[in-house]
C-alpha positions as CSV (number, residue, x, y, z in Angstrom):
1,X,160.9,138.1,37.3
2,X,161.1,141.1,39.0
3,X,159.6,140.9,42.9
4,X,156.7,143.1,44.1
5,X,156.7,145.3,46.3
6,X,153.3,146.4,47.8
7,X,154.2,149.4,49.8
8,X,156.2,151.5,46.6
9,X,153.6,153.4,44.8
10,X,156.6,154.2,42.0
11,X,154.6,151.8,39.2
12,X,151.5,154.0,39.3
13,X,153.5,156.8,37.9
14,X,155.0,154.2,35.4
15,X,151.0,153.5,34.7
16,X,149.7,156.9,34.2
17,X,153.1,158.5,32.5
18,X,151.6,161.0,30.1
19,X,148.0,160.1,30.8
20,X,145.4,162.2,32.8
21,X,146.4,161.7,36.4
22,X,143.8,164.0,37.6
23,X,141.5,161.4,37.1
24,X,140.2,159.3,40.2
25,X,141.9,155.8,39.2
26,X,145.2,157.7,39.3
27,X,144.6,158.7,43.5
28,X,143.2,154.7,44.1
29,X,146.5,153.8,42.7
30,X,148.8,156.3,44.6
31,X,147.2,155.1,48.0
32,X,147.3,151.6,47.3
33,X,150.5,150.9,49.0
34,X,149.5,152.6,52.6
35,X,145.9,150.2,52.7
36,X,148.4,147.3,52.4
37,X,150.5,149.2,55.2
38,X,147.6,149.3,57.2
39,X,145.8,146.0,56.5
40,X,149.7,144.8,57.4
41,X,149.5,145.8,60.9
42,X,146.0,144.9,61.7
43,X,146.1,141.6,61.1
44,X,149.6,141.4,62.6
45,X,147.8,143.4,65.6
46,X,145.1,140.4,65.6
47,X,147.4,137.8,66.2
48,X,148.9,139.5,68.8
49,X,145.7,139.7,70.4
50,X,145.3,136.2,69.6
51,X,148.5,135.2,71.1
52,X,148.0,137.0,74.3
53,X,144.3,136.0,74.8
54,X,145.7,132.7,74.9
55,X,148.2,133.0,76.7
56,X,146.5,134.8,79.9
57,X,143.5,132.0,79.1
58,X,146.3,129.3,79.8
59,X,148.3,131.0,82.8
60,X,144.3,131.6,84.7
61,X,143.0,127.6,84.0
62,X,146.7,126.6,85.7
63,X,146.0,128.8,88.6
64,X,142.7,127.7,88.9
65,X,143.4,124.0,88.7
66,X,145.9,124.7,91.6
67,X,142.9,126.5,93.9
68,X,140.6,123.8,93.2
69,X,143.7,121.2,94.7
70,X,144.0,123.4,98.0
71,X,140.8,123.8,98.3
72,X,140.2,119.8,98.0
73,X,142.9,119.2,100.6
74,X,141.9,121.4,103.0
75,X,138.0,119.4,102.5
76,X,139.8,116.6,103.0
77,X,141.6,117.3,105.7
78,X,138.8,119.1,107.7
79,X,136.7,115.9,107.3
80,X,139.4,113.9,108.6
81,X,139.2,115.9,111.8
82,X,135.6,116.4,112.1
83,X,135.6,112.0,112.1
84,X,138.8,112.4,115.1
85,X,136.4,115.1,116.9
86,X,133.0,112.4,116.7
87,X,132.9,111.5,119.9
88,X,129.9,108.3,120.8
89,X,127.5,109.6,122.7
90,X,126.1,107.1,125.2
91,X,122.1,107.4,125.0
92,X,120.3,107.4,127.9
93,X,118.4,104.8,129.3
94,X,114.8,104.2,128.9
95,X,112.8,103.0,131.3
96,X,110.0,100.5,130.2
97,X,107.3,100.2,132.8
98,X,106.6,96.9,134.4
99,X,103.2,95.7,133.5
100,X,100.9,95.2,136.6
101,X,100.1,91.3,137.8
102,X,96.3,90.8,137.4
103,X,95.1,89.9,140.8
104,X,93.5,86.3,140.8
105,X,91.2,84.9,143.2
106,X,91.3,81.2,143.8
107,X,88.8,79.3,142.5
108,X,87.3,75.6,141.9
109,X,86.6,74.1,138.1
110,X,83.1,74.0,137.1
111,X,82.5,70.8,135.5
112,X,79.1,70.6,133.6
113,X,77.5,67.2,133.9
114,X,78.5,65.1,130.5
115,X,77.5,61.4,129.9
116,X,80.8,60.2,129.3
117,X,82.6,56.5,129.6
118,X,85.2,56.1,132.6
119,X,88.3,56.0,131.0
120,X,88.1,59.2,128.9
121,X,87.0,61.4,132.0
122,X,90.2,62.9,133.5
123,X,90.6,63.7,137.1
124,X,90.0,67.5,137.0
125,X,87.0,67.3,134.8
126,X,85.2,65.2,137.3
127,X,82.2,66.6,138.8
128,X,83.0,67.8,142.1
129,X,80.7,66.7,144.9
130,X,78.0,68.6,147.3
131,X,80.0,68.1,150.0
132,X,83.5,69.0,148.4
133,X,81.9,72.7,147.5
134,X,80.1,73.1,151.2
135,X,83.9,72.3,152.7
136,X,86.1,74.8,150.1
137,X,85.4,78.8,150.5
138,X,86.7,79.3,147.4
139,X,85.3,80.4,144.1
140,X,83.5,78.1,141.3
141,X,85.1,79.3,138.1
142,X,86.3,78.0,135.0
143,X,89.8,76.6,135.8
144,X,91.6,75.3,139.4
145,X,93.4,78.2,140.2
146,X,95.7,78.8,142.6
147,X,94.8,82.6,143.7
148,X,97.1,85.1,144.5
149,X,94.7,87.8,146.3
150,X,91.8,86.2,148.1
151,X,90.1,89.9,148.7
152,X,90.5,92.1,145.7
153,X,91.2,89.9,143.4
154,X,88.5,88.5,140.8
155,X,87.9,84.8,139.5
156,X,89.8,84.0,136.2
157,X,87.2,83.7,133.3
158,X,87.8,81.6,130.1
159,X,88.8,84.3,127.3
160,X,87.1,83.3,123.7
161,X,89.4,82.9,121.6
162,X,88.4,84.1,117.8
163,X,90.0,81.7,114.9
164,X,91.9,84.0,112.6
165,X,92.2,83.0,109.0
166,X,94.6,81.5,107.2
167,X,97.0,83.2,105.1
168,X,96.7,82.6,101.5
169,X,99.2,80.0,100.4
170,X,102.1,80.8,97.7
171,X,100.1,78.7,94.7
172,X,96.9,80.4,95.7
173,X,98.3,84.2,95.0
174,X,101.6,83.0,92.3
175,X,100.9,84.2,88.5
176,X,102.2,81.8,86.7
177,X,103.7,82.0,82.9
178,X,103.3,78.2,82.2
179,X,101.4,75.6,83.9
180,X,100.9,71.5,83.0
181,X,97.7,72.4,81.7
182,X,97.0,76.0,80.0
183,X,93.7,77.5,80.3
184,X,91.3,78.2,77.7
185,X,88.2,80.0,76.4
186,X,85.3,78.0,76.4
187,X,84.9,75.8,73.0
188,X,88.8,76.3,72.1
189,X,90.9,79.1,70.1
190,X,88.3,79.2,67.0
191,X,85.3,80.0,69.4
192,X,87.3,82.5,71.4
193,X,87.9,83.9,67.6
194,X,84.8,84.3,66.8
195,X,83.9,85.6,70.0
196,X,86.6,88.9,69.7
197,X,85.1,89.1,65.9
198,X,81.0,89.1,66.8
199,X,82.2,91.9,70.0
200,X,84.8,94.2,68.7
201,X,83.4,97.8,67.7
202,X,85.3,99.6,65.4
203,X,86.0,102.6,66.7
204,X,84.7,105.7,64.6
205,X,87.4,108.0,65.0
206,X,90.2,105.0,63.8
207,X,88.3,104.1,60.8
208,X,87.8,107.8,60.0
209,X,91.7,108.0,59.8
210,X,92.1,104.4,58.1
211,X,94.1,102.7,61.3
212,X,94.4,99.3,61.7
213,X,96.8,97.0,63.5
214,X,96.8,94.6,66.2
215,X,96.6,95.2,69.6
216,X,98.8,92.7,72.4
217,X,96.5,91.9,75.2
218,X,97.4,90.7,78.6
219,X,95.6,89.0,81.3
220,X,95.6,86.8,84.6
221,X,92.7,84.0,84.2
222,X,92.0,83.5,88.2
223,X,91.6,80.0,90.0
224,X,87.7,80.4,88.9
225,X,88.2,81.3,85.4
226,X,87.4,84.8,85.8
227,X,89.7,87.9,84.0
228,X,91.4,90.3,85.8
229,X,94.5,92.5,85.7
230,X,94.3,93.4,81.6
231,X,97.0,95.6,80.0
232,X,98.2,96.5,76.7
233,X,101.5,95.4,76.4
234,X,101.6,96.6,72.5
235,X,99.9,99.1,71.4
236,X,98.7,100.7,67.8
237,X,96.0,104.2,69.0
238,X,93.9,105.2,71.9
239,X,91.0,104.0,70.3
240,X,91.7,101.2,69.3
241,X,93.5,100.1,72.8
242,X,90.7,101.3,74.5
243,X,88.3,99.1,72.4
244,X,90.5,95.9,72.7
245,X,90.6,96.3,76.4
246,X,87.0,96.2,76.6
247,X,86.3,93.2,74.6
248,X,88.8,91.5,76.6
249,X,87.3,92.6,79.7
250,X,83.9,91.3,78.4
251,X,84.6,87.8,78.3
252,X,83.4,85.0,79.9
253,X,84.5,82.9,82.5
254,X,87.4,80.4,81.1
255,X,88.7,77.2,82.0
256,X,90.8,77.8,84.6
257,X,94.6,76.5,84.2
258,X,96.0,73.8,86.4
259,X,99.2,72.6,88.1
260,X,99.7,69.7,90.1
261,X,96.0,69.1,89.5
262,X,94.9,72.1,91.3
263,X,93.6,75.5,89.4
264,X,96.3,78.7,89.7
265,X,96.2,81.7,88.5
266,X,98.0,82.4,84.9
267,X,99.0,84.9,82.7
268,X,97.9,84.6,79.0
269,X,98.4,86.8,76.2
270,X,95.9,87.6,73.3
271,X,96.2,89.7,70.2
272,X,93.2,91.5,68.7
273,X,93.4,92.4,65.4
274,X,91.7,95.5,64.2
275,X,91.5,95.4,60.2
276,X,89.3,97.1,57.7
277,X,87.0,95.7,54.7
């Protein structure tokens, strides 16, 4: 087999031998070989675009790698003498202002009389005599006290002291997930069934669009039965959350849930079911 040569435009003359090579097919033929030529050197002019595009590509990421090195040392190394520059500044200090002794006058205990037996009256509460107050120049006041400015100062009075609360004790504010004794609607699970049944509205707009589903309800029965604190941990639609939440809301007071025989709050989940006929 004889090889081919793509450039020689000899075989068109072979082709055409004695034919009408005035015709245009004879001129496509003739030409042939110099569109190879040139389709040659453009795609051999492509990859040596190619070739150098990724060469210079390579040679700029490798310079670039090295600048972002430098740069990192010399970050580093400024930080490291910025930390040997810190010096500790001593602060200053500040003077907190003495607070001013209250000037006391000396002064006797007022006893009011009080029928009392012997032995529980205690010295100082007894009931000083005529003749005790016409000897002292001191003050009568609330306390025996020993004074230490007889001329400006004033006689000590009893401050009233008002009893502050109690804080609320861990079992009285604790949710708890599980307790000895649960709580429960009033009348047991079927009457709190019946109850969601008889109060749930079905909203218009979900049974216009045919949805149903059921809707998880959660909520803290308090120490006195009442609900608070309701969320939808599941939900199907707006509405239809919306509606369950309300129902929920609407309920009445429960039995209270217990531990260690006293009434905590607790955490109890519900789900309401929304279904059409």
């Amino acid at each position: 087999m004889s090889k081919i040569d793509l450039i020689d435009n000899s075989w068109s003359d072979l082709v055409f031998e004695g034919k009408n090579q005035a015709y245009g097919a004879y001129q496509l033929r003739r030409e042939t070989g110099k569109r190879n030529l040139y389709a040659l050197l453009t795609m051999f002019a492509i990859f040596l675009g190619i070739a150098v595009f990724v060469a210079i590509k390579g040679v700029v990421e490798n310079a670039m790698s090295r600048n972002v090195a430098v740069e990192t040392d010399i970050e580093l190394s400024a930080l490291e003498q910025k930390k040997e520059e810190t010096k500790v500044e001593r602060k200053e200090q500040i003077d907190i202002p003495q607070r001013e002794v209250e000037k006391v006058k000396s002064s006797m205990k007022f006893t009011a009389p009080e029928i009392k037996k012997d032995d529980e009256v205690k010295p100082e509460d007894e009931i000083k005599s005529q003749e005790d107050l016409s000897k002292t120049n001191t003050a009568i006041g609330a306390f025996d006290v020993k004074g230490n400015d007889e001329a400006a100062g004033e006689v000590l009075k009893a401050k009233e002291v008002i009893a502050q609360p109690e804080p609320p004790k861990e079992e009285e504010t604790k949710v708890f997930d599980v307790v000895e004794q649960m709580p429960s609607f009033p009348g047991g699970p079927q009457a709190l069934f019946e109850y969601l049944s008889k109060n749930i509205k079905y909203p218009v707009v979900a049974e216009e669009n045919n949805i149903q589903g059921r809707v998880i309800v959660t909520f803290v029965v308090e120490r006195d039965g009442s609900i608070t604190d309701v969320k939808v941990v599941k939900s199907v639609d707006p509405s239809l959350d919306k509606e369950a939440k309300r129902v929920v809301q609407s309920m009445p007071r429960w039995i209270p849930g217990k531990q260690n025989g006293s009434a905590v709050r607790v955490k109890y989940t519900v789900p309401v079911t929304f279904r059409l006929q």
